[in-house]
C-alpha positions as CSV (number, residue, x, y, z in Angstrom):
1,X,-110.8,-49.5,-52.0
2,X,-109.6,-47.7,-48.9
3,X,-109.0,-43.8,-49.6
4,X,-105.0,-44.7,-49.2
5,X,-105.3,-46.9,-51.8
6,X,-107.7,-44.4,-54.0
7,X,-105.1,-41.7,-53.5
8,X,-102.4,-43.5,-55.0
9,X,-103.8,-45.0,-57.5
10,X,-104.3,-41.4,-58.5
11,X,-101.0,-40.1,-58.3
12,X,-99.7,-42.9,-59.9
13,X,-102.1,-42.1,-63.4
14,X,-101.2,-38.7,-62.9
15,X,-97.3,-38.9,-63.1
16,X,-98.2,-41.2,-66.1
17,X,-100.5,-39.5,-68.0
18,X,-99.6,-36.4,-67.2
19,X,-102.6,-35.3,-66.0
20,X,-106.1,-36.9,-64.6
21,X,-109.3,-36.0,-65.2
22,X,-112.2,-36.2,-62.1
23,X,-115.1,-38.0,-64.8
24,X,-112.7,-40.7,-65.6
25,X,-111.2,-40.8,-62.2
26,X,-115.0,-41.3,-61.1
27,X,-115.9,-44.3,-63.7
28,X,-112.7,-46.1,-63.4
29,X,-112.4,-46.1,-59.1
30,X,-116.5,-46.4,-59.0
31,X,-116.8,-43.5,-57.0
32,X,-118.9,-40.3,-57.0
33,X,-117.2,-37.0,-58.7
34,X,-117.4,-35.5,-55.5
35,X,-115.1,-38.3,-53.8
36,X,-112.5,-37.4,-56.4
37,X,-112.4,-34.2,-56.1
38,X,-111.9,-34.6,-52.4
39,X,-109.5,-36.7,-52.8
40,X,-107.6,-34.2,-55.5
41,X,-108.5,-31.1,-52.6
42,X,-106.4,-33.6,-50.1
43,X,-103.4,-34.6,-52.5
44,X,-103.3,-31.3,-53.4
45,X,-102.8,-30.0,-49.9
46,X,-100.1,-33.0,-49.7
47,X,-97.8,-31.1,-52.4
48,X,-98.2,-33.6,-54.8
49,X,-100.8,-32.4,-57.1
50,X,-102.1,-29.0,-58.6
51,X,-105.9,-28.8,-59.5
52,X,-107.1,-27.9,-62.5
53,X,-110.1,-27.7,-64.9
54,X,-111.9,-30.9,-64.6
55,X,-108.6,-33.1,-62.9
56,X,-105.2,-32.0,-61.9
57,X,-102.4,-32.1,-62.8
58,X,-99.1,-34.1,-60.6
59,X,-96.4,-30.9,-59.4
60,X,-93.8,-33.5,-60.5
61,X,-94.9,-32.0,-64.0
62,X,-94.9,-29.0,-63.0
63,X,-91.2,-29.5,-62.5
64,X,-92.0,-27.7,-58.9
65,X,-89.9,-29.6,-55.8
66,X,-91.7,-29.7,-52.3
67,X,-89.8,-28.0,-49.8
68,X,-88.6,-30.2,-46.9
69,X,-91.4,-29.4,-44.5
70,X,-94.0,-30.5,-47.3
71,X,-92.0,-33.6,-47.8
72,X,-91.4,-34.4,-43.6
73,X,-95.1,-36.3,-43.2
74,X,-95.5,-38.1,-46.2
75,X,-95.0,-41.7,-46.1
76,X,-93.7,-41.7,-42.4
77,X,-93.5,-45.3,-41.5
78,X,-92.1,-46.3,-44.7
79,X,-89.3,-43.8,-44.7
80,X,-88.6,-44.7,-40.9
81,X,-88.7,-48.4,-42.4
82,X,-86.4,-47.6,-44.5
83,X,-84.0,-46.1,-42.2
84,X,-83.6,-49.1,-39.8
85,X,-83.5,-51.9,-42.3
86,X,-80.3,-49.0,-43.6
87,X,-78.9,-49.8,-40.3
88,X,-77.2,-52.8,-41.4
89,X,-75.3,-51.0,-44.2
90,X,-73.7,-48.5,-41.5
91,X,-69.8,-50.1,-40.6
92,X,-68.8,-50.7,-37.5
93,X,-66.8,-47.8,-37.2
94,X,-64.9,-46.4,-40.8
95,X,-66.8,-43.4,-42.4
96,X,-70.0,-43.0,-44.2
97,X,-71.8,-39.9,-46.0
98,X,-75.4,-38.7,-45.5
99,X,-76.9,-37.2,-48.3
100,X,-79.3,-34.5,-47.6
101,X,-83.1,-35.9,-47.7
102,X,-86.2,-36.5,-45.1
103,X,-85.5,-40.6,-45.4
104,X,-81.2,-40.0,-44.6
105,X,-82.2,-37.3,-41.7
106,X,-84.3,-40.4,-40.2
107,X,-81.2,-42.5,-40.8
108,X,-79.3,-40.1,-38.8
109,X,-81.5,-40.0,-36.3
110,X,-81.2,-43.7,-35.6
111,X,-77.2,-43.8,-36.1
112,X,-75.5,-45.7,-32.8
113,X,-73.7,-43.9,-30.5
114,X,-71.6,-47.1,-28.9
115,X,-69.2,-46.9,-31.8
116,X,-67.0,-44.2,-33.1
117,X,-68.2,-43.4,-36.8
118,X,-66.8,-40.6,-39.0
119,X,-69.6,-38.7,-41.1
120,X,-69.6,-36.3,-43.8
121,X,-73.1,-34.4,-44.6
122,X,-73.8,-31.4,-46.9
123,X,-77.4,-31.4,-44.9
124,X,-78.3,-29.3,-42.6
125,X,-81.0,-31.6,-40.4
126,X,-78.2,-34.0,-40.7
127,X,-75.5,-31.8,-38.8
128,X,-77.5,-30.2,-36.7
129,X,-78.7,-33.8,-35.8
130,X,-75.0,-35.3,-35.3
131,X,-73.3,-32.1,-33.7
132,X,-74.0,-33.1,-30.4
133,X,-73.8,-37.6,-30.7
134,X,-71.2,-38.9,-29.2
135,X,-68.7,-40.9,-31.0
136,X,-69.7,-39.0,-34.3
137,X,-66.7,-37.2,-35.9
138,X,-68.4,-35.0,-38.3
139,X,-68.0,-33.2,-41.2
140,X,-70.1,-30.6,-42.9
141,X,-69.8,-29.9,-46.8
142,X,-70.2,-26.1,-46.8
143,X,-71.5,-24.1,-49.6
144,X,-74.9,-22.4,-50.6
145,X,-77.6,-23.4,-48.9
146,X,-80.8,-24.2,-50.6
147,X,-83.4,-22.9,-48.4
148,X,-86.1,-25.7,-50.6
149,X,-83.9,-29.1,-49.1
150,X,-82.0,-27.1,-46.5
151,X,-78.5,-29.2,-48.4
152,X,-75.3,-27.0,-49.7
153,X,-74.4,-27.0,-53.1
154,X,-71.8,-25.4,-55.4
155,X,-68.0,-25.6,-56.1
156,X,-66.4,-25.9,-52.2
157,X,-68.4,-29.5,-51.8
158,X,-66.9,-30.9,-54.8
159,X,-63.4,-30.0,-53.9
160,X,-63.8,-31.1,-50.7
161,X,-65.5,-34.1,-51.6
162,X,-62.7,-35.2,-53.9
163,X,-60.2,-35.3,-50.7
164,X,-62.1,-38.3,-49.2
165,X,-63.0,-42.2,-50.2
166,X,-65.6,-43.2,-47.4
167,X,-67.1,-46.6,-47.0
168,X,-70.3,-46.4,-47.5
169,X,-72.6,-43.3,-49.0
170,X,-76.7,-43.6,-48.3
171,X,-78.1,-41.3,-51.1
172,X,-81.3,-39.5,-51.2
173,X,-83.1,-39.3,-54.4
174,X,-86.3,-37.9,-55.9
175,X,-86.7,-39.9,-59.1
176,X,-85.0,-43.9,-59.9
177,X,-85.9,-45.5,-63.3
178,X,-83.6,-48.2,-65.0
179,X,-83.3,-46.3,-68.2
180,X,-82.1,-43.1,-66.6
181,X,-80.6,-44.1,-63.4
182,X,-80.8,-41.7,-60.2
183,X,-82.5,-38.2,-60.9
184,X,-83.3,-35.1,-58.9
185,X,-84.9,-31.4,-60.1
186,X,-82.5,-29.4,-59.4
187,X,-79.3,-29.8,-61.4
188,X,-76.9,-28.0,-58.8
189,X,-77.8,-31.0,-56.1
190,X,-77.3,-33.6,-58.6
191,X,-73.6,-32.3,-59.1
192,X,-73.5,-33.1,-55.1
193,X,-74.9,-36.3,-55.5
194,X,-72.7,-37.3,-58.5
195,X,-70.0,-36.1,-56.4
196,X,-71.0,-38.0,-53.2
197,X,-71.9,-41.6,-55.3
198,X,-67.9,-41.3,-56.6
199,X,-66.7,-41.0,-53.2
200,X,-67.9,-44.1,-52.1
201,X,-66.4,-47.5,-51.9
202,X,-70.4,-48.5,-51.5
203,X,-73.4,-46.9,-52.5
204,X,-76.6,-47.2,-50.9
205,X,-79.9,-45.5,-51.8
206,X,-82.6,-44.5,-49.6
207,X,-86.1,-44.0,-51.5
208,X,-89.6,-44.9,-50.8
209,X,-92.0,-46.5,-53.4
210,X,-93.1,-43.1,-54.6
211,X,-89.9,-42.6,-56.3
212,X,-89.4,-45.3,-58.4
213,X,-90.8,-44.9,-62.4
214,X,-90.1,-40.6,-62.1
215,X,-87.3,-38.7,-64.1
216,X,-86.2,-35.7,-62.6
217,X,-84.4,-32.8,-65.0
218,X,-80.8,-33.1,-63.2
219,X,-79.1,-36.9,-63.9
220,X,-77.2,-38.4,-60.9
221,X,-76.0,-41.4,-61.7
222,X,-77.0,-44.7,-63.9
223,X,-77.9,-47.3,-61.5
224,X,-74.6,-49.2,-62.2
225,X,-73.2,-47.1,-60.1
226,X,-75.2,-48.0,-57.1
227,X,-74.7,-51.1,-54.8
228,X,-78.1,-51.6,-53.2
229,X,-81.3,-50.0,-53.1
230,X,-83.5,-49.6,-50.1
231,X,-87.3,-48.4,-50.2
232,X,-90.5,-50.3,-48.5
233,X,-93.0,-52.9,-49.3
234,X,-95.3,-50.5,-51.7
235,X,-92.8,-50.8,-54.3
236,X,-94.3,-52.3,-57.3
237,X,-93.4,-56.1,-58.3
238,X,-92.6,-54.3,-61.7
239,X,-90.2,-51.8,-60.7
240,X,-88.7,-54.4,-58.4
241,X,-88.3,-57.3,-61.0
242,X,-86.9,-54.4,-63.5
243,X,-83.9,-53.2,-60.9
244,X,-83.1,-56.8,-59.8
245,X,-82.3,-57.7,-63.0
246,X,-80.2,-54.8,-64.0
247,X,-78.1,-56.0,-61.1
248,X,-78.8,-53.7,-58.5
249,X,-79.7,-55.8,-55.5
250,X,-83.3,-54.1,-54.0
251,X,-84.3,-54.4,-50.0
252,X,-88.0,-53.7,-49.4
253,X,-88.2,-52.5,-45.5
């Protein structure tokens, strides 16, 4: 087993058990103590874990949310995967929103400039992005800004979002499971994204394999509400079987 691999088969037992502990760690992925706990020093300087006595325990737990620079490097080529094959859901001209996240700011980054496109953001990377494309009619969603995701929240987006149907809306997310839908920590963002998903005439969701099987505190919306799904080829057989059949049709980039 590659250290990749080792890594996330360690994340994945610690959002599941809640916790992990380095002597079963050790026996189960036939390595030496010491290679776990390297490999909990490394995840731990990733964001995604705190160490503790004996193991660690996952920060998703901990009900702590990476800020956007912790969350920039992780998974790179997938999210950038995921962006292009998103490509294909952006009209040829009409109006889309971009939801605040690091997958949607690649998605911006790759939006054409050979056709005129109206887009409404309530991120920051994603304006600063589009300010200067040609052919891009923007608008920004003003509010607070939360200095962990960099997006504006509060009252002025949701009355401003309720003047506008757009096309098509590609939604960032930090937890998707079928029994709970969409789910994010922070329950002022998941008014915006609530708001955002009803503004659409199609919804599209941008999330890497990571994200699939965690429930965040703040509910979005049930994934009847969303048209298509769009992560990478990590995602588990399982999780993908699971959304299929609810009838949310599921691209893996």
């Amino acid at each position: 087993m590659y250290a990749t691999e080792r890594h996330q088969a360690i994340l994945d037992q610690a959002r599941r058990d809640g916790r992990v502990d380095v002597r079963e760690l050790s026996e189960n992925l036939a390595v030496t103590p010491e290679t776990i706990r390297r490999d909990l020093t490394t995840l731990e300087r990733r964001g995604l874990v705190q160490r503790a006595h004996g193991g660690a325990i996952p920060v998703d737990r901990l009900g702590i949310e990476p800020g956007v620079s912790d969350r920039e490097g992780r998974l790179s080529t997938e999210k950038s995967a995921i962006a292009r094959a998103a490509l294909s859901e952006v009209p040829d001209g009409g109006s889309i929103i971009i939801d605040a996240g690091t997958t949607t700011v690649r998605l911006a980054e790759l939006l054409p400039v050979d056709r005129e496109l109206t887009v409404v953001t309530h991120s920051l990377p994603v304006a600063m992005l589009l300010s200067t494309k040609p052919n891009i009619d923007l608008h920004f969603l003003g509010g607070h800004i939360r200095g962990r995701t960099l997006a504006a929240v509060g009252p002025w987006i949701q009355n401003a979002i309720a003047s506008v149907s757009v096309d098509v809306a590609f939604i960032g997310i930090n937890g998707i499971t079928v029994e709970r839908g969409l789910t994010t920590p922070d329950l002022d963002e998941a008014v915006v994204k609530s708001t955002l998903v009803a503004a659409a005439r199609r919804v599209v969701v941008l999330a890497d394999h990571s994200k699939f099987g965690r429930q965040d505190f703040g509910l979005v919306a049930p994934l009847s509400a969303i048209d298509t799904v769009i992560t990478d080829a990590g995602l588990d057989g399982e999780f993908y079987d699971e959304i299929v059949v609810s009838g949310t049709d599921v691209v893996r980039a």
